[in-house]
VOGU-3710 file (C-alpha; in Angstrom, 3 decimals, decimal comma):
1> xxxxxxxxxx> 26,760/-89,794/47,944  23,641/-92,122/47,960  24,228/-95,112/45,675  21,420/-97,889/44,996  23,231/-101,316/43,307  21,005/-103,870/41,847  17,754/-103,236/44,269  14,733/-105,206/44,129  12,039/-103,804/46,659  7,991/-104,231/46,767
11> xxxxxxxxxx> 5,081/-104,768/49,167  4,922/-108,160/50,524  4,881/-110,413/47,595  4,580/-108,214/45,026  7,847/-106,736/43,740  7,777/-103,109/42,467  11,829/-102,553/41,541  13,762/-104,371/39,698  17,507/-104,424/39,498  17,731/-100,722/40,018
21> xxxxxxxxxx> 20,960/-98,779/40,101  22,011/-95,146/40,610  23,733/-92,313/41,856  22,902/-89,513/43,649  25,564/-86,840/43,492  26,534/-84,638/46,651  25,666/-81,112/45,251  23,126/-82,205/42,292  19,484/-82,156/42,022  18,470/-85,519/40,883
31> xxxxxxxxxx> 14,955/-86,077/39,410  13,291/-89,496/39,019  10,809/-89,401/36,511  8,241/-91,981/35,307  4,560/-92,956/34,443  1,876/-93,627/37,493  2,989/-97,295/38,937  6,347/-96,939/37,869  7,818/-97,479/40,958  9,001/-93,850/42,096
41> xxxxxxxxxx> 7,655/-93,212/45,362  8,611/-97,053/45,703  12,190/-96,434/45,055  11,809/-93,256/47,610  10,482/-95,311/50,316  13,570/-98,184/49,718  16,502/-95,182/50,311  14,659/-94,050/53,329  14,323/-97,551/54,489  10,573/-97,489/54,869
51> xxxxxxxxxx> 10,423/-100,790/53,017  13,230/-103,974/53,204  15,055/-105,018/50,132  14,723/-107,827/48,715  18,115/-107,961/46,731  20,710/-105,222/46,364  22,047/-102,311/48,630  21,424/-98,651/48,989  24,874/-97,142/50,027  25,319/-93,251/51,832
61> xxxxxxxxxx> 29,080/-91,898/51,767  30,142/-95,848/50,877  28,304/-97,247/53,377  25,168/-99,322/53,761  21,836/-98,185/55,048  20,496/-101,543/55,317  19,152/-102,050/59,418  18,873/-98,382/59,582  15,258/-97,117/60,914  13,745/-94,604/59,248
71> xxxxxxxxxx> 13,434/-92,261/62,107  17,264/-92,415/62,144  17,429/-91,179/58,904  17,688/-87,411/59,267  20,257/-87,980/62,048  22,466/-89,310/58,864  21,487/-85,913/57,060  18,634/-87,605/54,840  14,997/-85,997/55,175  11,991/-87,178/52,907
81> xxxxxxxxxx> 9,434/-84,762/52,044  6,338/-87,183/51,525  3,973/-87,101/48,545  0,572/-85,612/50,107  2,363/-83,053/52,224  0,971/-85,077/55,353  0,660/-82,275/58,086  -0,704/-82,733/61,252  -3,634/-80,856/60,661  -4,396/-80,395/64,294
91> xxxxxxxxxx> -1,062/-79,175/65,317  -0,034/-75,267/64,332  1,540/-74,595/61,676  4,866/-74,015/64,059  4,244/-76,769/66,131  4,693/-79,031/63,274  7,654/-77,133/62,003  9,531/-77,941/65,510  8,648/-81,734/64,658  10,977/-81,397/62,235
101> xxxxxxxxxx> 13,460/-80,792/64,801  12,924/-83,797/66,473  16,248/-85,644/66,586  17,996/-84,936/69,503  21,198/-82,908/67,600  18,970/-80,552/66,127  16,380/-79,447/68,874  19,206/-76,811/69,940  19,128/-75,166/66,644  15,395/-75,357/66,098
111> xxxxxxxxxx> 14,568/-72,141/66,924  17,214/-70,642/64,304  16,156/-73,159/61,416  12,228/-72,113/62,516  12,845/-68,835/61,751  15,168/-69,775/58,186  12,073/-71,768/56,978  9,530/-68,586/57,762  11,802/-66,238/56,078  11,900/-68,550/52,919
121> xxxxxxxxxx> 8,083/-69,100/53,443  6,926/-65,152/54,719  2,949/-66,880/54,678  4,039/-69,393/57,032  4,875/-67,153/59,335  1,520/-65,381/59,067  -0,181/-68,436/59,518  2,260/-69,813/62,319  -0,311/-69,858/65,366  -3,100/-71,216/63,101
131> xxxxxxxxxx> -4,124/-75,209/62,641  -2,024/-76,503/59,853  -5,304/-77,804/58,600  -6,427/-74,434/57,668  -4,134/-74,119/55,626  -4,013/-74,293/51,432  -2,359/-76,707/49,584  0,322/-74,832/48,374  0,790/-73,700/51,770  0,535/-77,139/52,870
141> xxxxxxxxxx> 3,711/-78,093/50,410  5,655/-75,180/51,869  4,841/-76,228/55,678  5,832/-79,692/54,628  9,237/-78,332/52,664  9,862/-76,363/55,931  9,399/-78,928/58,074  12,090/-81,634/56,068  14,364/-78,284/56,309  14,469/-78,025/59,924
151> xxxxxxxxxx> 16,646/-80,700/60,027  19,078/-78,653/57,970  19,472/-81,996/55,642  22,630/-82,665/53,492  19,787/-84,978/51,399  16,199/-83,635/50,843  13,857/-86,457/48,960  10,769/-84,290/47,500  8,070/-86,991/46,134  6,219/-85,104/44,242
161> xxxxxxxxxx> 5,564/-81,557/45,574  3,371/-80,126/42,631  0,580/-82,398/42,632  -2,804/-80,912/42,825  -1,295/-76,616/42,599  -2,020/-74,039/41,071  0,717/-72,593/38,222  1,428/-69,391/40,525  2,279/-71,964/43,243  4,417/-74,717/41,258
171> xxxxxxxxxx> 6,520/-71,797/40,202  7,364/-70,275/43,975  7,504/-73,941/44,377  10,846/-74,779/41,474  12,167/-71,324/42,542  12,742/-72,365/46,033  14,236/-75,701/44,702  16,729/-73,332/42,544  17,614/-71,621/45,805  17,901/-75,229/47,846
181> xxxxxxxxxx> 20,580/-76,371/44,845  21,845/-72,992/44,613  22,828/-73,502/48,149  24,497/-76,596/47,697  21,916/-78,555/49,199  21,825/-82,205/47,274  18,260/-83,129/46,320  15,874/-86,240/44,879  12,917/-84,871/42,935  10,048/-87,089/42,130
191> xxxxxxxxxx> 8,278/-85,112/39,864  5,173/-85,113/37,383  5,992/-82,551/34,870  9,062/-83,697/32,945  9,886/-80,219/31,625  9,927/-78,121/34,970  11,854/-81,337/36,527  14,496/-81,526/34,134  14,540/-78,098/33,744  15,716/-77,592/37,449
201> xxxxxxxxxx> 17,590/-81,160/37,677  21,675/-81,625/36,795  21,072/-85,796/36,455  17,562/-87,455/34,813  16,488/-91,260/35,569  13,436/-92,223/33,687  11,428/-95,474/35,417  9,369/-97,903/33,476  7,836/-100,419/34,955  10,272/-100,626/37,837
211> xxxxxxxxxx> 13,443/-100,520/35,703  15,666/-97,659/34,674  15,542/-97,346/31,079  16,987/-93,483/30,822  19,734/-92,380/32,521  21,402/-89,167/31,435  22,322/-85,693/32,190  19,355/-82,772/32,525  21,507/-80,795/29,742  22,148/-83,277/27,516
221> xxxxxxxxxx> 18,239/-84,748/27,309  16,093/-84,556/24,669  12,773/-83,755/25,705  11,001/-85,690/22,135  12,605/-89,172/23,523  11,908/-89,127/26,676  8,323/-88,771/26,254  8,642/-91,351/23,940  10,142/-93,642/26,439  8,026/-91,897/28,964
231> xxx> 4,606/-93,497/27,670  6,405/-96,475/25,722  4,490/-99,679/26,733
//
């Protein structure tokens, strides 16, 4: 579904990536794993085409995204749920929702995919008339997961979506991901902790230093070597 072939990608002189290649699989939930300034979010922002290439391709259904803008993106079926949740803290919480109905093929169904996202997220609902800055940080994630889902994506990137929760939250948090797969929805999880994210995932990349040194399946992975590559120098 999305492939990435030999991509090199940074900021301005500084490269991040180098030579990466994979596959994301229509139907799978893929995690990316890897240590702080391994180049996750980096590879993230490079499918979504927030930042050029420098060498390589990224490739959705066979074709390339290359000259695509990013606000284009969910109008291909691709949504990216950004690390940071980034509401609009000034907006209600339903008011930002709709934003994620922006593109002009989806404003007709907004109203039906408003109310899908408060029935998977009842406190949302609750909260719908209030500022989304008033809100908690796990309800911040779920605003921001119900915003990327108004688009009723084929692709959902999710950079990191447990940072900074509590327990109780992370776990409503991976059980709404189980229902998103279980659906058939086809997913790219950036994720801090390695067991809940391979637990959940069907394919595992591990990142080093902007290179894939792990690639294997989320059954077949042995937790004791990946930590081992995971804080390998």
């Amino acid at each position: 579904m999305i492939e990435l072939q030999g991509v090199r990608a940074g900021y301005g002189a500084i490269n991040i990536l180098w030579d990466v290649s994979l596959s994301i699989r229509q139907g799978e939930l893929t995690t990316i794993i890897g240590p702080n300034g391994a180049g996750k979010t980096t590879l993230l922002r490079a499918i979504m085409g927030l930042i050029p290439l420098s060498q390589g391709v990224v490739q959705l259904d066979g074709r390339p995204l290359s000259g695509v803008p990013t606000w284009k993106m969910p109008s291909l079926g691709v949504v990216m749920i950004p690390e940071g949740r980034m509401v609009f803290k000034e907006m209600t919480v339903e008011e930002n929702l709709m934003l994620g109905a922006f593109t002009k093929q989806h404003r007709a169904g907004a109203r039906k995919q408003c109310d899908r996202a408060y029935e998977m997220f009842p406190r949302l609902y609750e909260r719908r008339h209030r500022p989304a800055g008033t809100l908690s940080g796990g309800e911040a994630q779920m605003l921001a997961m119900g915003r990327g889902l108004m688009a009723d994506p084929r692709v959902l990137i999710i950079d990191e979506p447990s940072l900074g929760l509590a327990p109780v939250i992370v776990n409503e948090l991976f059980e709404t991901l189980a229902r998103l797969k279980g659906e058939g929805r086809t997913i790219v999880l950036v994720e801090q902790s390695t067991h809940r994210a391979v637990g959940v995932a069907d394919h595992v990349y591990l990142l080093q230093t902007g290179k894939v040194v792990l690639s294997q399946k989320a059954a077949e992975t042995d937790m004791a070597r990946l930590h081992d590559l995971y804080f390998a120098h």
